[in-house]
PyMOL Python script that loads the backbone (N, CA, C, O; Angstrom):
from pymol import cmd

cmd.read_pdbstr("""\
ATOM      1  N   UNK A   1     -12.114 -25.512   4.882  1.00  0.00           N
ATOM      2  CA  UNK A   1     -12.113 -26.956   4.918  1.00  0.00           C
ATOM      3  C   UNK A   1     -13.042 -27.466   3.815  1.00  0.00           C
ATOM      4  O   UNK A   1     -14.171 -27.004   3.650  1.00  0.00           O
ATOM      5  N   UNK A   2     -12.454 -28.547   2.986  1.00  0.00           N
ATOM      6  CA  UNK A   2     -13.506 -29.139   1.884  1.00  0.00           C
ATOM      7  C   UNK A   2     -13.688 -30.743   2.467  1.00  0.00           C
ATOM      8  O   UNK A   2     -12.840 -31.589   2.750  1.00  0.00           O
ATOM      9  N   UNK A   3     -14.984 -30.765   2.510  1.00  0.00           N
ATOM     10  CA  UNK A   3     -15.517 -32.067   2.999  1.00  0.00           C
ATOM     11  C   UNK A   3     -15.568 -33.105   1.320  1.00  0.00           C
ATOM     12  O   UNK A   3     -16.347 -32.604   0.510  1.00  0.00           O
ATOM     13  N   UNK A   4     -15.180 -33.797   1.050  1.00  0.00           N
ATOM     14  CA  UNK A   4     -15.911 -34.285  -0.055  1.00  0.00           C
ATOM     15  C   UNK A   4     -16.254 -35.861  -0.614  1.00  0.00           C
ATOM     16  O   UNK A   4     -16.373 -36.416  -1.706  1.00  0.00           O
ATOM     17  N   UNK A   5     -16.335 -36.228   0.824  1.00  0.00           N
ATOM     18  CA  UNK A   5     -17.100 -37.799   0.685  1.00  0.00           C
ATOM     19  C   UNK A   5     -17.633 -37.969   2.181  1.00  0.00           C
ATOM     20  O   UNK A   5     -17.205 -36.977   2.771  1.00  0.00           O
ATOM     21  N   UNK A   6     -18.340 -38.727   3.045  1.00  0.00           N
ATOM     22  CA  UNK A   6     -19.070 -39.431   3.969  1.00  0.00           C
ATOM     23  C   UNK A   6     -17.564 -39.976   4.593  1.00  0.00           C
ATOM     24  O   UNK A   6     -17.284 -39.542   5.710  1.00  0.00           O
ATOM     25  N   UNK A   7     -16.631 -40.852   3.972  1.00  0.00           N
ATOM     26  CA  UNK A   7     -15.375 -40.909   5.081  1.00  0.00           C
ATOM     27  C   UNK A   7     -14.984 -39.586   5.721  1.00  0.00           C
ATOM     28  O   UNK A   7     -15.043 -39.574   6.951  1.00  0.00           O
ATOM     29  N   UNK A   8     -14.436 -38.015   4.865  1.00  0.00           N
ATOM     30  CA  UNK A   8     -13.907 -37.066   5.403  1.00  0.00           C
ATOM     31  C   UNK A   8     -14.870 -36.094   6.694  1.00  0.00           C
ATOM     32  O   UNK A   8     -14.467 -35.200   7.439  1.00  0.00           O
ATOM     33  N   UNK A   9     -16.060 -36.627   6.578  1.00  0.00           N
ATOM     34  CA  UNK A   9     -17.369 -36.086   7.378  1.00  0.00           C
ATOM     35  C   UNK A   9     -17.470 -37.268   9.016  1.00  0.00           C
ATOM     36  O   UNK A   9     -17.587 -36.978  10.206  1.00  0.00           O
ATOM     37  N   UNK A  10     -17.404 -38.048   8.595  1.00  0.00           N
ATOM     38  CA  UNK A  10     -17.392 -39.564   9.618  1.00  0.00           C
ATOM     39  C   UNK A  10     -15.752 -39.226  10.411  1.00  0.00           C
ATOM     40  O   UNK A  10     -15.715 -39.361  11.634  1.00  0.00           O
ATOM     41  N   UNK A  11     -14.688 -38.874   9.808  1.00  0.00           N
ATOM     42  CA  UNK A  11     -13.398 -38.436  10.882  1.00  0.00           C
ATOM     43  C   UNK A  11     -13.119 -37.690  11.240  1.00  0.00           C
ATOM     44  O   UNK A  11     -11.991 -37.675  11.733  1.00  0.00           O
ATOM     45  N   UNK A  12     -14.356 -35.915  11.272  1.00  0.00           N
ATOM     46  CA  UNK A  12     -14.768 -34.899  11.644  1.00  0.00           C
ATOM     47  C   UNK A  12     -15.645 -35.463  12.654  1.00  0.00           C
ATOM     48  O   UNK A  12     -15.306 -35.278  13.823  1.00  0.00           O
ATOM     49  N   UNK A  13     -16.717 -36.123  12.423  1.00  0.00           N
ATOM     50  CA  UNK A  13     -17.989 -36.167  13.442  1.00  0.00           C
ATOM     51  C   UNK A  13     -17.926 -37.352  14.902  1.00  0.00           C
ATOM     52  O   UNK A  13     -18.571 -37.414  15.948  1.00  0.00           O
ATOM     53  N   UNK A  14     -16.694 -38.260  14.248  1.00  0.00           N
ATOM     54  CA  UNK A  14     -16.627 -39.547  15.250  1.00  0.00           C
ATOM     55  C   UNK A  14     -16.239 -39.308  16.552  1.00  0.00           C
ATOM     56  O   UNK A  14     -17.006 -39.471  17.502  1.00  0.00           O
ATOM     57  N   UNK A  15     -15.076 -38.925  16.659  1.00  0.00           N
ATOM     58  CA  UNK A  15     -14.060 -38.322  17.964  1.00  0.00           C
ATOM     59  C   UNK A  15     -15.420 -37.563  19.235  1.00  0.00           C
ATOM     60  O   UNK A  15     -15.394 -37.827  20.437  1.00  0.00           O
ATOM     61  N   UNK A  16     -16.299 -36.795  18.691  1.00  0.00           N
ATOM     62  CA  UNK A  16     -17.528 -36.418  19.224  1.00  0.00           C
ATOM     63  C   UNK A  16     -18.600 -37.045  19.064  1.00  0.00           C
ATOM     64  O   UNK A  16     -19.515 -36.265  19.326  1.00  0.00           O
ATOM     65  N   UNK A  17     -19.080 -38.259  18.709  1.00  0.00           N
ATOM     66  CA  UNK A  17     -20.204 -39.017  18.709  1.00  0.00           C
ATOM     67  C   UNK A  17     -21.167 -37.631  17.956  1.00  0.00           C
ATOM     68  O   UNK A  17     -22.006 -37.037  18.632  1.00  0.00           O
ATOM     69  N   UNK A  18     -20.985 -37.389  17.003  1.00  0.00           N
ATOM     70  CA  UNK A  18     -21.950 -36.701  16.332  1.00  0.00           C
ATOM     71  C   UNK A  18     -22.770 -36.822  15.042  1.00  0.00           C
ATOM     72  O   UNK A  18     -22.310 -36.771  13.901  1.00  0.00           O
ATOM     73  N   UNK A  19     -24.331 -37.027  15.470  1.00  0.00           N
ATOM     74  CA  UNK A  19     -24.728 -37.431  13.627  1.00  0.00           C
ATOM     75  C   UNK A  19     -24.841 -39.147  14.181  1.00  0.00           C
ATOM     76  O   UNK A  19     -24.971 -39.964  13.269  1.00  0.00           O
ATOM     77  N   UNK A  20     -24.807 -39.572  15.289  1.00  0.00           N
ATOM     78  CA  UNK A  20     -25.014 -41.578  15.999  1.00  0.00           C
ATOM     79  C   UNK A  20     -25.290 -41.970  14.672  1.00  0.00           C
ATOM     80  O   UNK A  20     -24.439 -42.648  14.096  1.00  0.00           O
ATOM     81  N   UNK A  21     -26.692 -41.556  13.885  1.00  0.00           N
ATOM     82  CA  UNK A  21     -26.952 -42.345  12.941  1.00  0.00           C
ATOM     83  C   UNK A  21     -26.540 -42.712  11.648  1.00  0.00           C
ATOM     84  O   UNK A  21     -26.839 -43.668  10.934  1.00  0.00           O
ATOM     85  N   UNK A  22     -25.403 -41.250  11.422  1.00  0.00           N
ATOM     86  CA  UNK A  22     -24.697 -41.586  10.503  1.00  0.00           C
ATOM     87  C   UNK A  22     -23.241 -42.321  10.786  1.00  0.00           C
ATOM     88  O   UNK A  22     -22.620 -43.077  10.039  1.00  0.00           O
ATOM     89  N   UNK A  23     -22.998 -41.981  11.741  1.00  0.00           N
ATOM     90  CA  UNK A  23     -21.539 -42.690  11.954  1.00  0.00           C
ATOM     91  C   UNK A  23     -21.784 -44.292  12.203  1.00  0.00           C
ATOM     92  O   UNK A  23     -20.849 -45.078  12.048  1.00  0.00           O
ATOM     93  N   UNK A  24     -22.847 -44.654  12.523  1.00  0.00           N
ATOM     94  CA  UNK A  24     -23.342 -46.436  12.951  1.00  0.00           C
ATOM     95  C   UNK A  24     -23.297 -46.853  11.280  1.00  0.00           C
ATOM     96  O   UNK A  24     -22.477 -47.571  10.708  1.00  0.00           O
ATOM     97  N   UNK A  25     -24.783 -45.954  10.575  1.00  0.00           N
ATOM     98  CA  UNK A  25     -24.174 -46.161   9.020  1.00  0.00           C
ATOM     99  C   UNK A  25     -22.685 -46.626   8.140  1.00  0.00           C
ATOM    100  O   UNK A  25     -22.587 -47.383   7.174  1.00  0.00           O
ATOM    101  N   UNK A  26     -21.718 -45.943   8.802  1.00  0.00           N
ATOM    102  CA  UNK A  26     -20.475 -45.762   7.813  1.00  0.00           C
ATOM    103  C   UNK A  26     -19.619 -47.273   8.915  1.00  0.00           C
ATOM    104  O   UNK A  26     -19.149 -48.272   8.372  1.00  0.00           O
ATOM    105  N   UNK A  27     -19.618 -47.061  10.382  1.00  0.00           N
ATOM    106  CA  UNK A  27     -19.204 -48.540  10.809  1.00  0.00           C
ATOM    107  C   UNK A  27     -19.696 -49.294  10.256  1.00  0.00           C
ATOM    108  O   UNK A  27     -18.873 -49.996   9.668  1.00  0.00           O
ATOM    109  N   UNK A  28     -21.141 -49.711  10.018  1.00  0.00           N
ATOM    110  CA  UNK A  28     -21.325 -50.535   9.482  1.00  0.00           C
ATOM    111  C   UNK A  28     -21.004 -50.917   7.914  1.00  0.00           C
ATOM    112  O   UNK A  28     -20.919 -52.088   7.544  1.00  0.00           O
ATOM    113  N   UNK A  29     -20.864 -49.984   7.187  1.00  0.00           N
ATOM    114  CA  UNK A  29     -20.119 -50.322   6.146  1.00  0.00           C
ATOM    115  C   UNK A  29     -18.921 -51.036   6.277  1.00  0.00           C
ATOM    116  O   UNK A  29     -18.722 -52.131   5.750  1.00  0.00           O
ATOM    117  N   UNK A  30     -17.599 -50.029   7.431  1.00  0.00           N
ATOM    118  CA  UNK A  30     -16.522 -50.667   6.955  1.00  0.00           C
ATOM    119  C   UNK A  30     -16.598 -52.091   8.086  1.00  0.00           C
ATOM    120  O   UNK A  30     -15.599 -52.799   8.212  1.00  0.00           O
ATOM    121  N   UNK A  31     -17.544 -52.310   8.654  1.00  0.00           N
ATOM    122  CA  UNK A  31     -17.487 -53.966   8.954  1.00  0.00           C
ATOM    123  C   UNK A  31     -17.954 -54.903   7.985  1.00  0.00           C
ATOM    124  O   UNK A  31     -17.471 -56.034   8.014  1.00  0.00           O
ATOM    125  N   UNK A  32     -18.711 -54.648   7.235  1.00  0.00           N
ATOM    126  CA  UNK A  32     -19.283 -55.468   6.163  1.00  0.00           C
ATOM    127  C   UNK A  32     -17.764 -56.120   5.478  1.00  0.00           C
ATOM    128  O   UNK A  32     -16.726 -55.476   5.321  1.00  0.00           O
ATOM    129  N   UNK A  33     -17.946 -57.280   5.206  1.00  0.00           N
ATOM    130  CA  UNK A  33     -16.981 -58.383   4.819  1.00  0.00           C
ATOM    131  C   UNK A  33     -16.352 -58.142   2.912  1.00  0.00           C
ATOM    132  O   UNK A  33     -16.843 -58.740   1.954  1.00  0.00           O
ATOM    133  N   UNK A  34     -15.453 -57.351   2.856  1.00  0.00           N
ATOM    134  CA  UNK A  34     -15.525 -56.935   1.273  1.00  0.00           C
ATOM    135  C   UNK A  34     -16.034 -58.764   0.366  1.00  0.00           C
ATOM    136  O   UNK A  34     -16.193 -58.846  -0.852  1.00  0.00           O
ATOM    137  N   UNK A  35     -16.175 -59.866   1.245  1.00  0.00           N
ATOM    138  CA  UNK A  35     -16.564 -61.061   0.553  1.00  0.00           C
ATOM    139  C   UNK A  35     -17.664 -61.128   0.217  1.00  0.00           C
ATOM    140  O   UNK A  35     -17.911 -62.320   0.031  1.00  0.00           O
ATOM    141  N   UNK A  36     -18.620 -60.448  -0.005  1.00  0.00           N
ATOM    142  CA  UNK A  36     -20.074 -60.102   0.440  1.00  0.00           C
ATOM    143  C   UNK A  36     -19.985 -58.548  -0.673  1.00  0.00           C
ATOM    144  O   UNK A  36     -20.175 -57.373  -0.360  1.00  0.00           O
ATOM    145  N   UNK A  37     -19.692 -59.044  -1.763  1.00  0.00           N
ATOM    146  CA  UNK A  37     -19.694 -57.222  -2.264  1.00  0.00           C
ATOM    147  C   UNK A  37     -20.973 -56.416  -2.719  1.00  0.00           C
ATOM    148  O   UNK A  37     -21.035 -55.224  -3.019  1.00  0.00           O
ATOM    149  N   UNK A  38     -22.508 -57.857  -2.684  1.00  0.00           N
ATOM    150  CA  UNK A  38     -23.381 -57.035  -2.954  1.00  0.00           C
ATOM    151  C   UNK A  38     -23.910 -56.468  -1.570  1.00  0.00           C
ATOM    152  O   UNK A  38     -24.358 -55.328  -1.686  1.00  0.00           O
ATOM    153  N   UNK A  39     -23.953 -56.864  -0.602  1.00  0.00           N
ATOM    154  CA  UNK A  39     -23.826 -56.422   0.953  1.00  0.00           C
ATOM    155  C   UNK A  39     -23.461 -55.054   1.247  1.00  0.00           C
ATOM    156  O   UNK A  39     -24.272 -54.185   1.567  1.00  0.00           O
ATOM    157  N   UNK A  40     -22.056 -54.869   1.112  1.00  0.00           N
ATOM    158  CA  UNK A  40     -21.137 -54.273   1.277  1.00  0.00           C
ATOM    159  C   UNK A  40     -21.311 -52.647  -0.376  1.00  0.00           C
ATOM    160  O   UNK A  40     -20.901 -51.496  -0.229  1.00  0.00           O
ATOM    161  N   UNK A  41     -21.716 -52.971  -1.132  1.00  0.00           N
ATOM    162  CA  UNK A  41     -22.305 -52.030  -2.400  1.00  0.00           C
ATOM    163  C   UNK A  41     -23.333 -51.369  -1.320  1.00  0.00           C
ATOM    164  O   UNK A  41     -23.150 -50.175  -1.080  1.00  0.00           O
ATOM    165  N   UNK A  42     -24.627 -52.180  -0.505  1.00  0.00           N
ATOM    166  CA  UNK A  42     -25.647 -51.906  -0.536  1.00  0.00           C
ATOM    167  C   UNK A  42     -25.243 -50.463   0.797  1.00  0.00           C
ATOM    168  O   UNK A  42     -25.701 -49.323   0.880  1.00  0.00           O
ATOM    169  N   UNK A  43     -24.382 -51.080   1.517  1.00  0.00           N
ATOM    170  CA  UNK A  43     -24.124 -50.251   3.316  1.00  0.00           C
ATOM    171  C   UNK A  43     -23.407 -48.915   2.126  1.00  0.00           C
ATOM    172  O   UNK A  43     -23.871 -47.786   2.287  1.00  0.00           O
ATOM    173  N   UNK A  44     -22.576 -49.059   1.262  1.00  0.00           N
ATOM    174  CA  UNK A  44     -21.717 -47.592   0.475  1.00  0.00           C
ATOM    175  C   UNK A  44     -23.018 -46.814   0.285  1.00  0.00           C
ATOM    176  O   UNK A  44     -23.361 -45.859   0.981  1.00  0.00           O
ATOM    177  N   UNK A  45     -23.664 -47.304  -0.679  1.00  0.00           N
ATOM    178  CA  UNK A  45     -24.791 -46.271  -0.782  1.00  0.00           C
ATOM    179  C   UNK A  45     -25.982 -45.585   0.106  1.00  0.00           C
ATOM    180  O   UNK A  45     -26.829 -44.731  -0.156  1.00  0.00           O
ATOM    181  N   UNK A  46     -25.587 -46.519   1.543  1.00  0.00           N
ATOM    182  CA  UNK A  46     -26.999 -45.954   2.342  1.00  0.00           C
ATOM    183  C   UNK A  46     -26.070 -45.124   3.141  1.00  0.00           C
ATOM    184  O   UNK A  46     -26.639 -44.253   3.799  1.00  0.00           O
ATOM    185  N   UNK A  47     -24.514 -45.189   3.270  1.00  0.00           N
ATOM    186  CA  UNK A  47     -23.876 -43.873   3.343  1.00  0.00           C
ATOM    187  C   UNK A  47     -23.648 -42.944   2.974  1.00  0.00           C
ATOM    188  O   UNK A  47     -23.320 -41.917   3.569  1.00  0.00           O
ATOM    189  N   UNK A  48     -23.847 -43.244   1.442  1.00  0.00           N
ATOM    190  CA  UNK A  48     -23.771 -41.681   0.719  1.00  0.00           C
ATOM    191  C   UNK A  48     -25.133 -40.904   0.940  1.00  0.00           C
ATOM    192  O   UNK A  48     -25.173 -39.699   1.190  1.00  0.00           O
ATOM    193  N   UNK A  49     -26.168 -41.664   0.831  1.00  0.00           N
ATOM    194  CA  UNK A  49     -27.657 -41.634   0.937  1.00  0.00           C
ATOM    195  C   UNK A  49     -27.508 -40.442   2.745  1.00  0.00           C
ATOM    196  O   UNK A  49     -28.020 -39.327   2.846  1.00  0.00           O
ATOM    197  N   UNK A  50     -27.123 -40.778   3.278  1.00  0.00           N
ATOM    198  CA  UNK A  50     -26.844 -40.347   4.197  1.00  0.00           C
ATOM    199  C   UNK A  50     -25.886 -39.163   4.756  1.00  0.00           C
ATOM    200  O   UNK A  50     -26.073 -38.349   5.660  1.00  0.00           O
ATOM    201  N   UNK A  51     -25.231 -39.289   4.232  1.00  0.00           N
ATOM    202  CA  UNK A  51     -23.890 -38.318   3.924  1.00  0.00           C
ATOM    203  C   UNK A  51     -24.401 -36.992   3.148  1.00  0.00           C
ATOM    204  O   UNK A  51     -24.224 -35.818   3.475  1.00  0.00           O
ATOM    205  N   UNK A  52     -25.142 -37.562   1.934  1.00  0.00           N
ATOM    206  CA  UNK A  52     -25.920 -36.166   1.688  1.00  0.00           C
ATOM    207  C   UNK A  52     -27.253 -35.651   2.200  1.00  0.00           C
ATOM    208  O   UNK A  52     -27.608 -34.549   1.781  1.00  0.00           O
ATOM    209  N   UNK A  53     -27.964 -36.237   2.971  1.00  0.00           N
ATOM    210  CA  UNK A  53     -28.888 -36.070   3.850  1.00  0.00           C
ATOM    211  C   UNK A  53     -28.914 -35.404   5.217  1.00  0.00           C
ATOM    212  O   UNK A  53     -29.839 -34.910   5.860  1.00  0.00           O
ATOM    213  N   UNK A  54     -27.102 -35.596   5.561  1.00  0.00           N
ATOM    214  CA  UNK A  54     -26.972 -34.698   6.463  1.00  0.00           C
ATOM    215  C   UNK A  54     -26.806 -33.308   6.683  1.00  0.00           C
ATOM    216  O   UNK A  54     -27.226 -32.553   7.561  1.00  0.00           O
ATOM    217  N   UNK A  55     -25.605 -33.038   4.989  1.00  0.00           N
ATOM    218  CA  UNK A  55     -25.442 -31.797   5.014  1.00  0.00           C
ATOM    219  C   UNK A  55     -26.314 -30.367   5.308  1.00  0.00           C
ATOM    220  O   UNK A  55     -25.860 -29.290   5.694  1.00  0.00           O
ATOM    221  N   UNK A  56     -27.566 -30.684   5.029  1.00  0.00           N
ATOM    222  CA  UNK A  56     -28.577 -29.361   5.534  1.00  0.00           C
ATOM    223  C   UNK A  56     -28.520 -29.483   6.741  1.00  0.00           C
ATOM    224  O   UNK A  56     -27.765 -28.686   7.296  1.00  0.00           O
ATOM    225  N   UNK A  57     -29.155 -30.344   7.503  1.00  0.00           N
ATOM    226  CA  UNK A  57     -28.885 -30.228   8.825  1.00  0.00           C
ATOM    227  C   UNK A  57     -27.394 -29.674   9.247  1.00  0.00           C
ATOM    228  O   UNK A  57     -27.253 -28.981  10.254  1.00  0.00           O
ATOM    229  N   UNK A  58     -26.563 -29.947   8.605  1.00  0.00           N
ATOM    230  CA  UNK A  58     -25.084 -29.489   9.595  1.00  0.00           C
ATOM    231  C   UNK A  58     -24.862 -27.982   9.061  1.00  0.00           C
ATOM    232  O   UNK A  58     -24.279 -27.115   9.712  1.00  0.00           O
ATOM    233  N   UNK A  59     -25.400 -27.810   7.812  1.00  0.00           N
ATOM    234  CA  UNK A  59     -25.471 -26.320   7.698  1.00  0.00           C
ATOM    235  C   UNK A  59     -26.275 -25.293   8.204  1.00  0.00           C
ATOM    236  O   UNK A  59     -26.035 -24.090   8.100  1.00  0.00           O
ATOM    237  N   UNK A  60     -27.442 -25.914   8.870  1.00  0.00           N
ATOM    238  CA  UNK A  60     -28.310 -24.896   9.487  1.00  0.00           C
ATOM    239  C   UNK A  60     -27.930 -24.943  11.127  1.00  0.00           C
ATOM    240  O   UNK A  60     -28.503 -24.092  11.808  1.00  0.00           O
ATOM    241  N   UNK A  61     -27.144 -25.732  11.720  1.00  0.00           N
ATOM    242  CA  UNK A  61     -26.843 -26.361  12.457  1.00  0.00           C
ATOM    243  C   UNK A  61     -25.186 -25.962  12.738  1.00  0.00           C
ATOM    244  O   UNK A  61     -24.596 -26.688  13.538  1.00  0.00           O
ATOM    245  N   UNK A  62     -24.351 -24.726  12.043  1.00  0.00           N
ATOM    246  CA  UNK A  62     -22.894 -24.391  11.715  1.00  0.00           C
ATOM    247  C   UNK A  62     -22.386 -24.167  13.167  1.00  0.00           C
ATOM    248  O   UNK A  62     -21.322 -23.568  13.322  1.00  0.00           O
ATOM    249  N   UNK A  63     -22.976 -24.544  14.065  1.00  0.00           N
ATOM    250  CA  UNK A  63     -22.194 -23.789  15.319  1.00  0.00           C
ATOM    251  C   UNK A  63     -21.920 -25.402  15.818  1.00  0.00           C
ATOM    252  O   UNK A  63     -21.197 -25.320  16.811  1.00  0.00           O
ATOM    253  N   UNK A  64     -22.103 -26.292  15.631  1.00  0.00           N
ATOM    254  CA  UNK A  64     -21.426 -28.305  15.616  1.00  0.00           C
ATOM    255  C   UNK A  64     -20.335 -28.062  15.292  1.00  0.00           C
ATOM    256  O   UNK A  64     -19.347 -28.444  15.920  1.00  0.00           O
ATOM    257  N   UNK A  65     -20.294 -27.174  13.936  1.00  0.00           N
ATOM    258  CA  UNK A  65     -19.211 -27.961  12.986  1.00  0.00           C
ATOM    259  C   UNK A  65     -18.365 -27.066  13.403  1.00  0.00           C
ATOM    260  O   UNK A  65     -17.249 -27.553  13.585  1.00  0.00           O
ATOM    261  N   UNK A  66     -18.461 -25.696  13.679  1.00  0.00           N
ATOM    262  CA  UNK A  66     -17.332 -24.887  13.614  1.00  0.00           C
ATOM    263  C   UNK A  66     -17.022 -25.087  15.155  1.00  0.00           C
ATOM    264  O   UNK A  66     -15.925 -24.580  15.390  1.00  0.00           O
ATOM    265  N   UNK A  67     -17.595 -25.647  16.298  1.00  0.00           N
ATOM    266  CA  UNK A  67     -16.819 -26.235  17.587  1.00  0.00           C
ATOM    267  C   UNK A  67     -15.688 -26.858  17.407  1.00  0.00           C
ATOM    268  O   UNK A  67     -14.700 -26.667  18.117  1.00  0.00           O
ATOM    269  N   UNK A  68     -15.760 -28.046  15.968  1.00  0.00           N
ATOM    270  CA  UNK A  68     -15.109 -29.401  16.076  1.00  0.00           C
ATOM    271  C   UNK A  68     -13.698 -28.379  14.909  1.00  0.00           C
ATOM    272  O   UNK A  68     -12.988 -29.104  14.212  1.00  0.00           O
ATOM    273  N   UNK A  69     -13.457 -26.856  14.830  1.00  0.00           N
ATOM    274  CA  UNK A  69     -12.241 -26.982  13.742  1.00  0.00           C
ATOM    275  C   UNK A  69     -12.292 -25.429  13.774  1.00  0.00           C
ATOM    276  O   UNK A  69     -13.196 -24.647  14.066  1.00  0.00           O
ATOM    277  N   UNK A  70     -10.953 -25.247  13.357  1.00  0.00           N
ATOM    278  CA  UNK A  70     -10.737 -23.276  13.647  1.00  0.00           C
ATOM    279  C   UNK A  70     -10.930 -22.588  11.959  1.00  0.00           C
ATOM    280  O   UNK A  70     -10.404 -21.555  11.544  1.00  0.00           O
ATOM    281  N   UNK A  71     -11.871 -23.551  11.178  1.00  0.00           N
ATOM    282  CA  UNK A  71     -11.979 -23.223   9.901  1.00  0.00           C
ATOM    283  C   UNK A  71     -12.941 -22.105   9.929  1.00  0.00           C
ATOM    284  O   UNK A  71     -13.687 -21.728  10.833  1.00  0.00           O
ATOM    285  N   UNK A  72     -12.752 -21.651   8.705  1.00  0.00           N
ATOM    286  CA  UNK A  72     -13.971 -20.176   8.957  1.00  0.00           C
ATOM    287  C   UNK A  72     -14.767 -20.342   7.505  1.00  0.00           C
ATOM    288  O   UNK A  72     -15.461 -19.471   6.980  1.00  0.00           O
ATOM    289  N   UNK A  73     -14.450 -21.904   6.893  1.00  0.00           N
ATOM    290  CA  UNK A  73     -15.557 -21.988   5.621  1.00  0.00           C
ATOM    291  C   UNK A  73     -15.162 -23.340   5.651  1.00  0.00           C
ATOM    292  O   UNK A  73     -14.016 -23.589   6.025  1.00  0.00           O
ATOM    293  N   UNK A  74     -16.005 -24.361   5.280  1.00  0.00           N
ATOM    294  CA  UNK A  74     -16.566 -25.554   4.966  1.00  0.00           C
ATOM    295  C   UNK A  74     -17.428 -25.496   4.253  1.00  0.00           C
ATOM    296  O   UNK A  74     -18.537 -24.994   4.437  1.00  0.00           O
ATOM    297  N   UNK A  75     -16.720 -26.367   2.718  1.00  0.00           N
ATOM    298  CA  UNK A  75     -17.257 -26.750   1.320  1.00  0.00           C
ATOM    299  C   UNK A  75     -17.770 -28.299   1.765  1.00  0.00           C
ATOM    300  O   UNK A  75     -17.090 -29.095   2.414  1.00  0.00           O
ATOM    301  N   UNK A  76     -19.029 -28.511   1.296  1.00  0.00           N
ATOM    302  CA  UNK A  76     -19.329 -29.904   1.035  1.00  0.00           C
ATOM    303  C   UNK A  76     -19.311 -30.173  -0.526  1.00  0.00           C
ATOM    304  O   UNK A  76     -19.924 -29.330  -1.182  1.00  0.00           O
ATOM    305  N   UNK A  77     -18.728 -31.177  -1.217  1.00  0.00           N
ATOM    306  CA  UNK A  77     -18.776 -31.891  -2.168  1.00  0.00           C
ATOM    307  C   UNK A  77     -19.424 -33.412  -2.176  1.00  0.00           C
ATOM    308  O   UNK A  77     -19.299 -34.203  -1.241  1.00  0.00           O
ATOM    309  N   UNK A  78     -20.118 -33.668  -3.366  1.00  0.00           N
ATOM    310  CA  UNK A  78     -20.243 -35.255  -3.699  1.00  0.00           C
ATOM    311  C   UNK A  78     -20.020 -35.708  -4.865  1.00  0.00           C
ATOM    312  O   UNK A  78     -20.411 -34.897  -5.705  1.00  0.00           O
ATOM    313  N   UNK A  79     -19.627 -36.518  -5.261  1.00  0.00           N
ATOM    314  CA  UNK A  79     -19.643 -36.743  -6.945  1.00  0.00           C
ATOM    315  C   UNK A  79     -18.563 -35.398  -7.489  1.00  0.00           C
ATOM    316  O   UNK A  79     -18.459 -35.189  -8.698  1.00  0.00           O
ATOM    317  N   UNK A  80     -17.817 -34.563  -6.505  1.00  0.00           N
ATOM    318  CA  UNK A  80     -17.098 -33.653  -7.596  1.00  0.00           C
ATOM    319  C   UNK A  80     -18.272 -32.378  -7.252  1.00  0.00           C
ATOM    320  O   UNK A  80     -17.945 -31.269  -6.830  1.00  0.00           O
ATOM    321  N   UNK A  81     -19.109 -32.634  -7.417  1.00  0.00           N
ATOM    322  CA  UNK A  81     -20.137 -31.052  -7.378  1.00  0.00           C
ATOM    323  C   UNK A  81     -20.254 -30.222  -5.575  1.00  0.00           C
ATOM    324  O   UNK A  81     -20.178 -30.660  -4.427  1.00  0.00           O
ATOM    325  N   UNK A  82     -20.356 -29.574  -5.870  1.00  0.00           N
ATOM    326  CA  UNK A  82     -20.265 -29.136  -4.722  1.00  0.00           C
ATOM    327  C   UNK A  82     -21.697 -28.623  -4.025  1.00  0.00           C
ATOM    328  O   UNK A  82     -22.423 -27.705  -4.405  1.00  0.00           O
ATOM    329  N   UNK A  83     -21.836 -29.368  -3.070  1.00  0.00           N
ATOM    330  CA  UNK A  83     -23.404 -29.602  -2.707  1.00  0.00           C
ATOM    331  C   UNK A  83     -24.125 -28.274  -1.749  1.00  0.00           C
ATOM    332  O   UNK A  83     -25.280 -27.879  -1.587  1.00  0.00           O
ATOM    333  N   UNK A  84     -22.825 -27.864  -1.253  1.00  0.00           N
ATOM    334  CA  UNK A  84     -23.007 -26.530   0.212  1.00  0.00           C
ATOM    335  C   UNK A  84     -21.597 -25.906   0.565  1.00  0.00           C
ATOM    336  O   UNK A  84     -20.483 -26.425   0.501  1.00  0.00           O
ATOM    337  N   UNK A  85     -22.049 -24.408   1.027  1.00  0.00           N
ATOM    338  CA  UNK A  85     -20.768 -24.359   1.541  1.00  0.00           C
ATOM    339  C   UNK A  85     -21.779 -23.114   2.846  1.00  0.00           C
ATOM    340  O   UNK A  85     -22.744 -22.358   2.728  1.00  0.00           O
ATOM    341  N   UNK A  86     -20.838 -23.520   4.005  1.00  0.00           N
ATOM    342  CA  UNK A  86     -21.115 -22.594   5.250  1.00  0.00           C
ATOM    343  C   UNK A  86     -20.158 -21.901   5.656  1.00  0.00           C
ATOM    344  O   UNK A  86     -19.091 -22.514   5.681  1.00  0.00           O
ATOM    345  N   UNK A  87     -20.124 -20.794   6.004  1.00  0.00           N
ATOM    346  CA  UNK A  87     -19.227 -20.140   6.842  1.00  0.00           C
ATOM    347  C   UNK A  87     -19.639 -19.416   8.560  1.00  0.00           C
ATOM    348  O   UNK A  87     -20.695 -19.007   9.041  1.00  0.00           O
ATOM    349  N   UNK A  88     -18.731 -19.487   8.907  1.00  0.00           N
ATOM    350  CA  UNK A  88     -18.668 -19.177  10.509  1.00  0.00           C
ATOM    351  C   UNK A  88     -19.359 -17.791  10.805  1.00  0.00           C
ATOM    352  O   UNK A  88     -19.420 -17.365  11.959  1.00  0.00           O
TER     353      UNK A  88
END
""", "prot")
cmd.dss("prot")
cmd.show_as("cartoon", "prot")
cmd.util.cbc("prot")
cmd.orient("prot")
C-alpha cells in the first residue's frame, strides 16, 4: 500500500477514529469555506504539518495500521519523496 498525501491516510484512519487529532485537523480543513482561501491555505498546511508528524508514530506503532488492511508493506510519501516505509 502507498500512502501519499494526509487525504489517503485520513480514509485509512477515519472508519476507526484513529490519530482524533489528526482526523479533526483534515475535517476541519475540508469544512473551511474554499471563500476564505487564506483560512482554508492555513488548515492544508497544518494537515500536512500533521500528516507528516504522524508517520513515526504509525511506524513504530505498525500493528494499527496493519489491523486496518491485509497489506504486508506500506510506503509513506509527501511531496513525491518517500518519507517511510513499514512492513508487517
Amino acid at each position: 500500500m502507498t500512502i501519499d498525501n494526509f487525504t489517503q491516510l485520513y480514509q485509512l484512519l477515519k472508519p476507526r477514529n484513529i490519530l482524533p487529532d489528526f482526523l479533526r485537523a483534515v475535517d476541519d480543513y475540508h469544512a473551511e469555506c474554499s471563500c476564505k482561501p487564506a483560512e482554508k491555505e492555513q488548515k492544508l498546511k497544518k494537515c500536512n504539518i500533521k500528516y507528516v508528524n504522524s508517520i513515526p508514530f504509525l511506524c513504530q506503532n505498525k500493528n494499527i495500521l496493519f489491523s486496518i488492511t491485509k497489506d504486508y508493506v506500506i510506503d509513506f510519501y509527501y511531496n513525491g519523496q518517500k518519507k517511510a516505509s513499514v512492513r508487517k
